[in-house]
C-alpha positions as CSV (number, residue, x, y, z in Angstrom):
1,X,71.7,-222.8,-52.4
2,X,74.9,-222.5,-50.3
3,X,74.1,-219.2,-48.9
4,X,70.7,-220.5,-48.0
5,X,71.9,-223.0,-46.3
6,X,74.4,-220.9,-44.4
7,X,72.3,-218.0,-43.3
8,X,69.9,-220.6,-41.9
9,X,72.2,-222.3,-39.9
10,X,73.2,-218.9,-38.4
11,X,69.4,-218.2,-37.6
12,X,69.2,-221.6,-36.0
13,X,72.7,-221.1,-34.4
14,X,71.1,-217.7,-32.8
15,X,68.0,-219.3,-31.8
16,X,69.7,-222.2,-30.0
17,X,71.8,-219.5,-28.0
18,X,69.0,-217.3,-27.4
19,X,67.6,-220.4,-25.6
20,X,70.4,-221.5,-23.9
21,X,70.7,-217.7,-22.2
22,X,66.9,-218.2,-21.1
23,X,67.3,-221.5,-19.8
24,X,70.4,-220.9,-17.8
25,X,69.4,-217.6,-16.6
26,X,66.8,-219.1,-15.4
27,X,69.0,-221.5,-13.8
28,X,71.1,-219.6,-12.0
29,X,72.2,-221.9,-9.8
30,X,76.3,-222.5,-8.5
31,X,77.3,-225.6,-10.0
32,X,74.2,-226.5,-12.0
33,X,74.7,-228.0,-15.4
34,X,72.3,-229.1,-18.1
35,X,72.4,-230.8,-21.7
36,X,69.5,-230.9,-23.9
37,X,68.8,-231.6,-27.1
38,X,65.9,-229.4,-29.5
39,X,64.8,-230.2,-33.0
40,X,67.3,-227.8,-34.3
41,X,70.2,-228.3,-32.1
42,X,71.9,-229.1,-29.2
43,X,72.6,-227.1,-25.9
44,X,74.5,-227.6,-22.4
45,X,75.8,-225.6,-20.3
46,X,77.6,-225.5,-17.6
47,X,77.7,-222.8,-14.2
48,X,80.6,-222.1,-11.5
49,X,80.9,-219.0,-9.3
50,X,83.3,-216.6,-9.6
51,X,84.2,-213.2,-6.9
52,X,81.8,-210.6,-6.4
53,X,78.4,-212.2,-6.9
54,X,79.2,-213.0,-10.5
55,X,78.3,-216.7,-12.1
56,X,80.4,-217.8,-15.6
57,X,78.0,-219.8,-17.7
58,X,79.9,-221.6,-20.0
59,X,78.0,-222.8,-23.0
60,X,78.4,-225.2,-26.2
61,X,75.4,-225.3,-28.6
62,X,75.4,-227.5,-32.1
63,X,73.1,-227.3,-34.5
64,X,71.8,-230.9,-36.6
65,X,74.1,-230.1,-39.2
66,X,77.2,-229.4,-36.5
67,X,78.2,-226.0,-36.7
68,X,79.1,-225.6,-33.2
69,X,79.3,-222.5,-30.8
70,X,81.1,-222.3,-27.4
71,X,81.7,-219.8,-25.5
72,X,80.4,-218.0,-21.7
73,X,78.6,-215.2,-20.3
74,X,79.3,-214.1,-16.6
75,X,76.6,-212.4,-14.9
76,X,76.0,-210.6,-11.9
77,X,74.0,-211.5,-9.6
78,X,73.4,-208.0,-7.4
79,X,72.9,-206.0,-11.0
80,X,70.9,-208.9,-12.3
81,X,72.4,-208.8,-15.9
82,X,74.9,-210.2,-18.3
83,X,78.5,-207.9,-17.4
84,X,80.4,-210.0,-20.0
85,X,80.0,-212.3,-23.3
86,X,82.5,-214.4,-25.1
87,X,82.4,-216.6,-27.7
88,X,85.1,-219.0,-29.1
């Protein structure tokens, strides 16, 4: 039952991020943050600009039973794409 419960978690854990990466790229906006809450989880992030036309999106998602993800992606704004991704 453990294993169950653990690969699920990961699944929600990857759907919460896959989320968070469309909501913020979305939002692509310097210094725009944003916290919301899903029935499987909770996401916020949080966006500063960097050199070059690249934005760091630093992120934090927990899922309801609190395995929590942080981490950033910095993206570029003249390619239009994720150059880097980091999670800790």
């Amino acid at each position: 039952m453990e294993l169950y419960q653990n690969t699920n978690e990961f699944f929600i854990m990857e759907n919460l991020i896959l989320v968070m990466v469309q909501h913020s790229s979305d939002n692509l906006i310097e210094g725009k943050s944003d916290s919301f809450t899903l029935p499987i989880g909770t996401i916020s992030y949080q966006i500063h600009s960097l050199d070059h036309g690249n934005l760091k999106v630093n992120y934090t998602c927990i899922t309801e039973r609190n395995l929590k993800y942080s981490g950033y992606y910095i993206y570029n704004m003249t390619d239009q794409e994720i150059v880097k991704w980091n999670e800790y």
